[in-house]
Jmol script that loads the backbone (N, CA, C; Angstrom):
load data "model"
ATOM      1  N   UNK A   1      53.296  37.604 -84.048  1.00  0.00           N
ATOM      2  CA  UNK A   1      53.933  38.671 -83.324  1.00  0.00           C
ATOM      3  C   UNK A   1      55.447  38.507 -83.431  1.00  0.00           C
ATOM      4  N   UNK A   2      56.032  39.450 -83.397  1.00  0.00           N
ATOM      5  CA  UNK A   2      58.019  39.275 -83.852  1.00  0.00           C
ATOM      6  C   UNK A   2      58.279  39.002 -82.518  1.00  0.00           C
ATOM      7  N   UNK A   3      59.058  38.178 -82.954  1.00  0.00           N
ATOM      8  CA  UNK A   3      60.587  37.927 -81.626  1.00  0.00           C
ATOM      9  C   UNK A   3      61.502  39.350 -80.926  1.00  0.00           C
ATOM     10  N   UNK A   4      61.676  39.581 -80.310  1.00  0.00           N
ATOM     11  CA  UNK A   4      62.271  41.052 -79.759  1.00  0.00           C
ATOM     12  C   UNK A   4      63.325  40.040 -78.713  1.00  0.00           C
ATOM     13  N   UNK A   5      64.576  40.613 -79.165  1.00  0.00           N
ATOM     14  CA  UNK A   5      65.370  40.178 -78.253  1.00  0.00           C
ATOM     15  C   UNK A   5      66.612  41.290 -77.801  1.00  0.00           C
ATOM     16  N   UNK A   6      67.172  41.184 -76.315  1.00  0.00           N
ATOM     17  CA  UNK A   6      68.100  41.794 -75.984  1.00  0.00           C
ATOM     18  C   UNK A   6      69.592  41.388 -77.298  1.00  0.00           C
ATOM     19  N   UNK A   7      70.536  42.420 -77.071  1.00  0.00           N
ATOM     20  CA  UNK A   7      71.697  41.902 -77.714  1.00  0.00           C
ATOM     21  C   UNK A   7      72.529  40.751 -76.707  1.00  0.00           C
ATOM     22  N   UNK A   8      72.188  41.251 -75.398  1.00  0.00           N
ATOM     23  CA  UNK A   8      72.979  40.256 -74.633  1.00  0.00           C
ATOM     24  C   UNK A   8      73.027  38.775 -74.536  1.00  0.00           C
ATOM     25  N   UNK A   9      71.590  38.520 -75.317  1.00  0.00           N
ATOM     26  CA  UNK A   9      71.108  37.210 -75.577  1.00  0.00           C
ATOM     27  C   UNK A   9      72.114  36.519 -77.321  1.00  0.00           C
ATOM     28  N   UNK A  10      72.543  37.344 -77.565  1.00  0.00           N
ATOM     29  CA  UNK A  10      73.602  36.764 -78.985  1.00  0.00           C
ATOM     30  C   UNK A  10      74.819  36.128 -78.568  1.00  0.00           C
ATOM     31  N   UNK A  11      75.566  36.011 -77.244  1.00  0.00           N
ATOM     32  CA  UNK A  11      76.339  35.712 -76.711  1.00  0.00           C
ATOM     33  C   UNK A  11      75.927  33.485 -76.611  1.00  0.00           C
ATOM     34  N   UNK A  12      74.942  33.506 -76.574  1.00  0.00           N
ATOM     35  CA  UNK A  12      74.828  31.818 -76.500  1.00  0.00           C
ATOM     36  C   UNK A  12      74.147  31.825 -78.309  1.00  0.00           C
ATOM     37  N   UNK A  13      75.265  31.434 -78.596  1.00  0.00           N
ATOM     38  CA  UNK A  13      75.134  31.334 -80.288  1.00  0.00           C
ATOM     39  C   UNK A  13      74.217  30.068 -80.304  1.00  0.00           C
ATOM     40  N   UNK A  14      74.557  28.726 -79.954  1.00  0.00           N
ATOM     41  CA  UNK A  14      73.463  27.684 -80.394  1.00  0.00           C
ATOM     42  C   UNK A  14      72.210  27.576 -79.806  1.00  0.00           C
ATOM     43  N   UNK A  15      72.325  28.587 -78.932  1.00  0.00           N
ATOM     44  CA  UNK A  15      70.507  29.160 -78.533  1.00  0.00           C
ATOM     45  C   UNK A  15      69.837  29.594 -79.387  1.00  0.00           C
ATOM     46  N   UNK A  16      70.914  30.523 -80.120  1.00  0.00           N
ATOM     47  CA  UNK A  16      70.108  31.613 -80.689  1.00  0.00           C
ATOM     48  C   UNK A  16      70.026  31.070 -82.385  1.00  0.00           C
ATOM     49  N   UNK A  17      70.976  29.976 -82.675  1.00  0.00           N
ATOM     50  CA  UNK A  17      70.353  29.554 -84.227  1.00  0.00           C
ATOM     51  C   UNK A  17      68.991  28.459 -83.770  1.00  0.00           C
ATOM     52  N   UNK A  18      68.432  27.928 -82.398  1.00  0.00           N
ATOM     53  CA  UNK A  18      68.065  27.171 -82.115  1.00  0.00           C
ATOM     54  C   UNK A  18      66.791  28.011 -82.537  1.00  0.00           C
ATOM     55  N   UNK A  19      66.833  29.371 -81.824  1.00  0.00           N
ATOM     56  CA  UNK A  19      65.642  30.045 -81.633  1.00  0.00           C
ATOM     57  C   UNK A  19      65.225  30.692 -82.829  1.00  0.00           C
ATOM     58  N   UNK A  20      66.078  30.925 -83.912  1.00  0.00           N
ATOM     59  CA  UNK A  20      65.809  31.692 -84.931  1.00  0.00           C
ATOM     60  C   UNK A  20      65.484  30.271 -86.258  1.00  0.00           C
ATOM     61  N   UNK A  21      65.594  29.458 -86.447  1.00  0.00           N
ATOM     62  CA  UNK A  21      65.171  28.021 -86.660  1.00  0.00           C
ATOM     63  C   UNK A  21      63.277  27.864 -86.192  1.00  0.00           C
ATOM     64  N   UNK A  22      63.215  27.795 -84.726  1.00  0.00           N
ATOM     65  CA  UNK A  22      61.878  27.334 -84.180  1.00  0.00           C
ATOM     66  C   UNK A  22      60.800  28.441 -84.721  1.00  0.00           C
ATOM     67  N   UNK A  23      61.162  29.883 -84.635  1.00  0.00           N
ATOM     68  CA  UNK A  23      60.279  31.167 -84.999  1.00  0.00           C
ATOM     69  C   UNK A  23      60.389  31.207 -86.150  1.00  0.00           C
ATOM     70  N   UNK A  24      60.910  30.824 -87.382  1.00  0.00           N
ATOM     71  CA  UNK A  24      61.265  30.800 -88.848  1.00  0.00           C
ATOM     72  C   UNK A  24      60.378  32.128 -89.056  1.00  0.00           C
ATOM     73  N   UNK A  25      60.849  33.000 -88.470  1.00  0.00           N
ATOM     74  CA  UNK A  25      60.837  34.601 -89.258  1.00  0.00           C
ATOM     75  C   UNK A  25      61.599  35.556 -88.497  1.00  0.00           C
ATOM     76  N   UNK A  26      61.683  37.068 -88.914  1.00  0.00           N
ATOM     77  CA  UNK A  26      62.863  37.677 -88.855  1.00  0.00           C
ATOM     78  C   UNK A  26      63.180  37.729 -87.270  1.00  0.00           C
ATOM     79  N   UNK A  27      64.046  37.800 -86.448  1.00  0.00           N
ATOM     80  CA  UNK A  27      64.058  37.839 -84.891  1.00  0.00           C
ATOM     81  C   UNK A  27      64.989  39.723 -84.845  1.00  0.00           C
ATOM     82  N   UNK A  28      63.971  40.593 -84.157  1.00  0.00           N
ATOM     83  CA  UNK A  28      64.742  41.959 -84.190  1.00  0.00           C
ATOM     84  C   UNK A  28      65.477  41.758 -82.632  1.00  0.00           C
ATOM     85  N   UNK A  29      66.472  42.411 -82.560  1.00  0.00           N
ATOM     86  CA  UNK A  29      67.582  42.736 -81.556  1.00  0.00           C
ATOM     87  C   UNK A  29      67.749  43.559 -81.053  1.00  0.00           C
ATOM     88  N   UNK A  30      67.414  43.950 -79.902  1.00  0.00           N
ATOM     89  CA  UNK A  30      67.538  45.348 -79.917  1.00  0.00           C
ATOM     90  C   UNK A  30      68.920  45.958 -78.824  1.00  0.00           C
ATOM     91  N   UNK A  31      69.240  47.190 -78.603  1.00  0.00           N
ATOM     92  CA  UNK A  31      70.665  47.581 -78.344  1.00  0.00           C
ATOM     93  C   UNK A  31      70.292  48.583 -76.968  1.00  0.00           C
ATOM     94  N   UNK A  32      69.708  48.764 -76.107  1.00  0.00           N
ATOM     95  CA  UNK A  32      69.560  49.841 -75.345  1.00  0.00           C
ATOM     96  C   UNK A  32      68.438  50.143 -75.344  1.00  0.00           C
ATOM     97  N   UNK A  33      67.500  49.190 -75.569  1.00  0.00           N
ATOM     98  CA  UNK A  33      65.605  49.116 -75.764  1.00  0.00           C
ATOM     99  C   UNK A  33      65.836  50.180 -77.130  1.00  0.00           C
ATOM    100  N   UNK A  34      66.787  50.001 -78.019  1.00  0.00           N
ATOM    101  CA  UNK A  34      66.110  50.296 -79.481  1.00  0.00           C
ATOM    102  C   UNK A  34      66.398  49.323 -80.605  1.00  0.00           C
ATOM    103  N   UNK A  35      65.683  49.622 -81.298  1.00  0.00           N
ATOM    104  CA  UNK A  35      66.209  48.845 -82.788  1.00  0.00           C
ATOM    105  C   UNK A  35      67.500  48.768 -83.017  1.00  0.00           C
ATOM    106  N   UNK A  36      68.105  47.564 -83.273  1.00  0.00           N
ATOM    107  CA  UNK A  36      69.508  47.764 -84.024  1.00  0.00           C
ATOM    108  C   UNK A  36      69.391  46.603 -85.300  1.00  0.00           C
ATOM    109  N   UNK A  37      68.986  45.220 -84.963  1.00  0.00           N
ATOM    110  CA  UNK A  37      69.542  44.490 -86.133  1.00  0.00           C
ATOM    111  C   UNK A  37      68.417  43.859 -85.932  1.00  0.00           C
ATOM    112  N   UNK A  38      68.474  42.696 -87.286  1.00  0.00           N
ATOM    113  CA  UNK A  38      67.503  41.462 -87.468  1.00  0.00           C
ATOM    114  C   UNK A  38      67.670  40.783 -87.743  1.00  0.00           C
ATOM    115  N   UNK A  39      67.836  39.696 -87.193  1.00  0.00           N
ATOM    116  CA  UNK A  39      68.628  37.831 -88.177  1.00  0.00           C
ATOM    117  C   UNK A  39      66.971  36.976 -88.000  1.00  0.00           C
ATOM    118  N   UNK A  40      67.739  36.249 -88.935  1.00  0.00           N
ATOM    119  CA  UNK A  40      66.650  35.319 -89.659  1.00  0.00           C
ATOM    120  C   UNK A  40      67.599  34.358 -89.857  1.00  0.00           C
ATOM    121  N   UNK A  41      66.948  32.693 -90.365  1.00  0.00           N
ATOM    122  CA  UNK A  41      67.687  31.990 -90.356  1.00  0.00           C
ATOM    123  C   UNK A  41      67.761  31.857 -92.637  1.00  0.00           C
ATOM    124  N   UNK A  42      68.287  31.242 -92.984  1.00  0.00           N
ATOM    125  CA  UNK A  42      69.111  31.363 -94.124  1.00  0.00           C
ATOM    126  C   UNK A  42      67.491  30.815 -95.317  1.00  0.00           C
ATOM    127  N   UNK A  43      66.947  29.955 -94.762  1.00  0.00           N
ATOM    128  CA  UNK A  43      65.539  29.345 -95.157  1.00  0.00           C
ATOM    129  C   UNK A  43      64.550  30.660 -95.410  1.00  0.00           C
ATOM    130  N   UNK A  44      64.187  31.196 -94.064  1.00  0.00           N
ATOM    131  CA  UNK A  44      63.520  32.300 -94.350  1.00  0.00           C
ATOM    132  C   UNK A  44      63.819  33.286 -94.877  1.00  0.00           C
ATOM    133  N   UNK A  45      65.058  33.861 -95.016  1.00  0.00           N
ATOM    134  CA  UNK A  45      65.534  34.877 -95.644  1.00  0.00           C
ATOM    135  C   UNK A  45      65.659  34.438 -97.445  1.00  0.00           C
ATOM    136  N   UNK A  46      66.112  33.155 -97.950  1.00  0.00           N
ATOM    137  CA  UNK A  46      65.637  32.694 -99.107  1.00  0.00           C
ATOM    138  C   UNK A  46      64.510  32.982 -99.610  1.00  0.00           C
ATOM    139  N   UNK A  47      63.135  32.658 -98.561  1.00  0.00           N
ATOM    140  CA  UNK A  47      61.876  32.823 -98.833  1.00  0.00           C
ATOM    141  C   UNK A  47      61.765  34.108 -99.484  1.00  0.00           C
ATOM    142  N   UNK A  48      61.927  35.434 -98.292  1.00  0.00           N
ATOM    143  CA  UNK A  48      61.797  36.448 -98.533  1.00  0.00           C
ATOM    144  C   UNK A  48      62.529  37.119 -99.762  1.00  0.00           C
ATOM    145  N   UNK A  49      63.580  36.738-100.136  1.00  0.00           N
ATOM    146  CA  UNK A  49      64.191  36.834-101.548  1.00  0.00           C
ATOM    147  C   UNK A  49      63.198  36.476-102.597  1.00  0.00           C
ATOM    148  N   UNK A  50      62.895  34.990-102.220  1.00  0.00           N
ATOM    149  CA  UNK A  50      62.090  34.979-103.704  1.00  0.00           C
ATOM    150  C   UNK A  50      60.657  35.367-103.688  1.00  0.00           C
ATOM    151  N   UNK A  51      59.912  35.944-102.734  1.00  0.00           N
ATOM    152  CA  UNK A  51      58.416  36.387-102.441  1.00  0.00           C
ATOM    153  C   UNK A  51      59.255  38.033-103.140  1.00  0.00           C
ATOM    154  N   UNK A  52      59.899  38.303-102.974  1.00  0.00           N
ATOM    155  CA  UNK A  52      59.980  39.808-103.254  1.00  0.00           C
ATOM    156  C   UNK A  52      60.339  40.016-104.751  1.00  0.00           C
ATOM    157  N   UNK A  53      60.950  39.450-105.458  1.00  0.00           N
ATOM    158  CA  UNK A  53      61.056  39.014-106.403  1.00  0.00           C
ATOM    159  C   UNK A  53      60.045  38.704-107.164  1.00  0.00           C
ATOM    160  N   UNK A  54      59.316  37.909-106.699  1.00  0.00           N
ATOM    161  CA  UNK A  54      58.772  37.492-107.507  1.00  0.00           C
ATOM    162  C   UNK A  54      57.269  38.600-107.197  1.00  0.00           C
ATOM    163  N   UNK A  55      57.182  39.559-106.079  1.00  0.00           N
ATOM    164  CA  UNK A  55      55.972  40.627-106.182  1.00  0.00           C
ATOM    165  C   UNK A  55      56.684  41.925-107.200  1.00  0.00           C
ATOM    166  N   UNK A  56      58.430  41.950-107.631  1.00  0.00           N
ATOM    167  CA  UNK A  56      58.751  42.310-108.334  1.00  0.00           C
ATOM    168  C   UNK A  56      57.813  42.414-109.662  1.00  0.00           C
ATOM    169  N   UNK A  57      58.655  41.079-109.947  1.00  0.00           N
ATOM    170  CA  UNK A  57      57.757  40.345-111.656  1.00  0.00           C
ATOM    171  C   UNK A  57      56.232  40.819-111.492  1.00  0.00           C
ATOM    172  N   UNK A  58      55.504  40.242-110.404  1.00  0.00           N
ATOM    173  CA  UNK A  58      53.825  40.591-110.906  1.00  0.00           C
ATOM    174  C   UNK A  58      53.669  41.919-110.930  1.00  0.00           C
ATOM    175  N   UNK A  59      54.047  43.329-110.879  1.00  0.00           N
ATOM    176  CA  UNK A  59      54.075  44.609-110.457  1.00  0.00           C
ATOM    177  C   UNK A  59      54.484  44.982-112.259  1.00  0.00           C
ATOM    178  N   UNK A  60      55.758  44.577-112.349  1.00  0.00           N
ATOM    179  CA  UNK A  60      56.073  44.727-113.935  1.00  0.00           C
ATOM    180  C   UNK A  60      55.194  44.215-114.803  1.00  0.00           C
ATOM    181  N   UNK A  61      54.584  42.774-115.064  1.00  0.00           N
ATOM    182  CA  UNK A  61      53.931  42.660-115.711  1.00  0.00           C
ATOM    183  C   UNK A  61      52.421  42.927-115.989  1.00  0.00           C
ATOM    184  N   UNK A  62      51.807  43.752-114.198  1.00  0.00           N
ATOM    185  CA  UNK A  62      50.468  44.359-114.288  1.00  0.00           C
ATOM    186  C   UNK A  62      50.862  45.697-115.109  1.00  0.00           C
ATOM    187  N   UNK A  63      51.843  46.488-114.770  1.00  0.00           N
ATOM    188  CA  UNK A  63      52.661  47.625-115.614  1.00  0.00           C
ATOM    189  C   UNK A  63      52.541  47.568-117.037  1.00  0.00           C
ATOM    190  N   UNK A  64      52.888  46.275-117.571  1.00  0.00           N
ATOM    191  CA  UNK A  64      52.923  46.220-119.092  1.00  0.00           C
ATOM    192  C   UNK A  64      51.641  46.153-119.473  1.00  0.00           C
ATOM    193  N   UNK A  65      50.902  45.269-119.136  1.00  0.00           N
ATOM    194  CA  UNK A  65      49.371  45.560-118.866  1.00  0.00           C
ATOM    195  C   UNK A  65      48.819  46.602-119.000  1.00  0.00           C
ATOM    196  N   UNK A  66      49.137  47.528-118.237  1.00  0.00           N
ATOM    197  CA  UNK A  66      48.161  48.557-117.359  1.00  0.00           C
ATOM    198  C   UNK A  66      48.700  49.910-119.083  1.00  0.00           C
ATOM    199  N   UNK A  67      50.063  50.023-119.488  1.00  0.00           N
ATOM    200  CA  UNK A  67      50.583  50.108-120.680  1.00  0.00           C
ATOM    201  C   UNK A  67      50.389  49.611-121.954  1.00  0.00           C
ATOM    202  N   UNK A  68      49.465  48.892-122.162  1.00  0.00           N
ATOM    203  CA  UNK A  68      49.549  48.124-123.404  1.00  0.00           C
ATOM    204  C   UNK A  68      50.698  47.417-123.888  1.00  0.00           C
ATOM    205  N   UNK A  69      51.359  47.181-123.198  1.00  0.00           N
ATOM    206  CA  UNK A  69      52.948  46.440-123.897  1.00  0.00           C
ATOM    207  C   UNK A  69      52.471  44.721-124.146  1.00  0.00           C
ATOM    208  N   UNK A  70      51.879  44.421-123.874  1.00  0.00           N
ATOM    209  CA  UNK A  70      51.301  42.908-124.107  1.00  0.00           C
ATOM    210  C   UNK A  70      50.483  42.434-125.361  1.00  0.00           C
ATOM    211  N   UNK A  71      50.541  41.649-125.583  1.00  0.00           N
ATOM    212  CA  UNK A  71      49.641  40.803-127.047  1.00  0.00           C
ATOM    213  C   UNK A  71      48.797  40.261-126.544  1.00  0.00           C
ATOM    214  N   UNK A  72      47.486  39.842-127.419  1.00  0.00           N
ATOM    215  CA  UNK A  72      46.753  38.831-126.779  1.00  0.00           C
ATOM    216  C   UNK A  72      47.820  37.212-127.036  1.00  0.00           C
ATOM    217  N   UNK A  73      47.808  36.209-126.034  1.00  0.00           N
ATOM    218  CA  UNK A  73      48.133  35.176-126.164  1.00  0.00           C
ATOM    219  C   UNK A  73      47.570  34.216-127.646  1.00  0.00           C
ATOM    220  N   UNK A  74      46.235  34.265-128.007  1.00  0.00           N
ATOM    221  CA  UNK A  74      45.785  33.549-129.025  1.00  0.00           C
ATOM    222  C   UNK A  74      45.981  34.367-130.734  1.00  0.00           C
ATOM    223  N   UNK A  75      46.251  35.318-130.527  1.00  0.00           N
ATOM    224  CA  UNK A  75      46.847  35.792-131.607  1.00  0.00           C
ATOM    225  C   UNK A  75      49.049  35.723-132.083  1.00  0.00           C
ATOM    226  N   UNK A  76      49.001  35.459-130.650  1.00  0.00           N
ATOM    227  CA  UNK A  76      50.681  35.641-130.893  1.00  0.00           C
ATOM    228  C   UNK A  76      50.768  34.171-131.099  1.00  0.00           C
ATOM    229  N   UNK A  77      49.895  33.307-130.687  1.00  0.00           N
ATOM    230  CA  UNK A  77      49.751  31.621-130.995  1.00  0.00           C
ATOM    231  C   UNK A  77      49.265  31.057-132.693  1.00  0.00           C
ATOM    232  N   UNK A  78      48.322  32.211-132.772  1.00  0.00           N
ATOM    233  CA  UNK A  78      48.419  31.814-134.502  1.00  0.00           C
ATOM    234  C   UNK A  78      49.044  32.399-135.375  1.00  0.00           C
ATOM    235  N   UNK A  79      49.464  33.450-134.817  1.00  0.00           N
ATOM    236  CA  UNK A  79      50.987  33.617-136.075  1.00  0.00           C
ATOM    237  C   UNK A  79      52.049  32.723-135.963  1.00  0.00           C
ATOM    238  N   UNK A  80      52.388  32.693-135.024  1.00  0.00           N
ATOM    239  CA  UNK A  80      53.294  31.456-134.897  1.00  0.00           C
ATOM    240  C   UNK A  80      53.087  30.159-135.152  1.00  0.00           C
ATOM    241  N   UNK A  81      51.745  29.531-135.331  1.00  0.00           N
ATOM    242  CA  UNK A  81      51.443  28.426-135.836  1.00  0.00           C
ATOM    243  C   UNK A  81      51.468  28.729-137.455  1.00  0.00           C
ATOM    244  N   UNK A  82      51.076  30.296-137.908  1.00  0.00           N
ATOM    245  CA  UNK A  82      50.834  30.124-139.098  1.00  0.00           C
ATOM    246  C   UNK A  82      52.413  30.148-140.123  1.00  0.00           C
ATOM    247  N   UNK A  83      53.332  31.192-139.199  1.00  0.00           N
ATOM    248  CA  UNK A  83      55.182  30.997-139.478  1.00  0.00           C
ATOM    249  C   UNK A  83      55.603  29.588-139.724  1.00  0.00           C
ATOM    250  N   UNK A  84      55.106  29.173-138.830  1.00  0.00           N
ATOM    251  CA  UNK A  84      56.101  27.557-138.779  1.00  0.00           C
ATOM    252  C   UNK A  84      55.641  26.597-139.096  1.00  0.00           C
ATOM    253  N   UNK A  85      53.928  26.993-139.503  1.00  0.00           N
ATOM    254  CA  UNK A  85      53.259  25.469-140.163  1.00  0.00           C
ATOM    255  C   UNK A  85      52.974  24.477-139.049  1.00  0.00           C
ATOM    256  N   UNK A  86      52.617  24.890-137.880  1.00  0.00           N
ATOM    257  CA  UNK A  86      52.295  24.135-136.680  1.00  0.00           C
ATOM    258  C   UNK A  86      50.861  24.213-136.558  1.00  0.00           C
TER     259      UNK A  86
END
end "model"
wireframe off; spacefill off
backbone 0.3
color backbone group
């Protein structure tokens, strides 16, 4: 379940890296009981960089797939063994 916090609670800063540390996921803020912002601590937000990224890559390469843009692996392995004498 997400963290929901007042803004008034950003005012004790080493609370709040304390708290966004212990929940290691995004903490929303809100401004007048609405949405305004979301901090995360620098770990999880890394994470989420490279999970997205990398659902990037698998999306493109089911694409090339789903396209024919791909070789079989054991054929692009024996031409190349047969090029280079390997």
């Amino acid at each position: 379940m997400p963290k929901i916090i007042p803004i008034k609670e950003l005012k004790d800063t080493a609370k709040l890296s304390n708290m966004v540390h212990e929940v290691a996921e995004p903490i929303y803020i809100t401004k007048n009981g609405y949405d305004d912002m979301v901090i995360m601590s620098s770990d999880v937000y890394d994470r989420r960089l490279f999970l997205s990224d990398l659902y990037e890559k698998l999306d493109e390469a089911e694409n090339a797939v789903a396209n024919g843009e791909v070789k079989d692996f054991s054929l692009v392995m024996e031409n190349l063994r047969n090029r280079y004498g390997l």
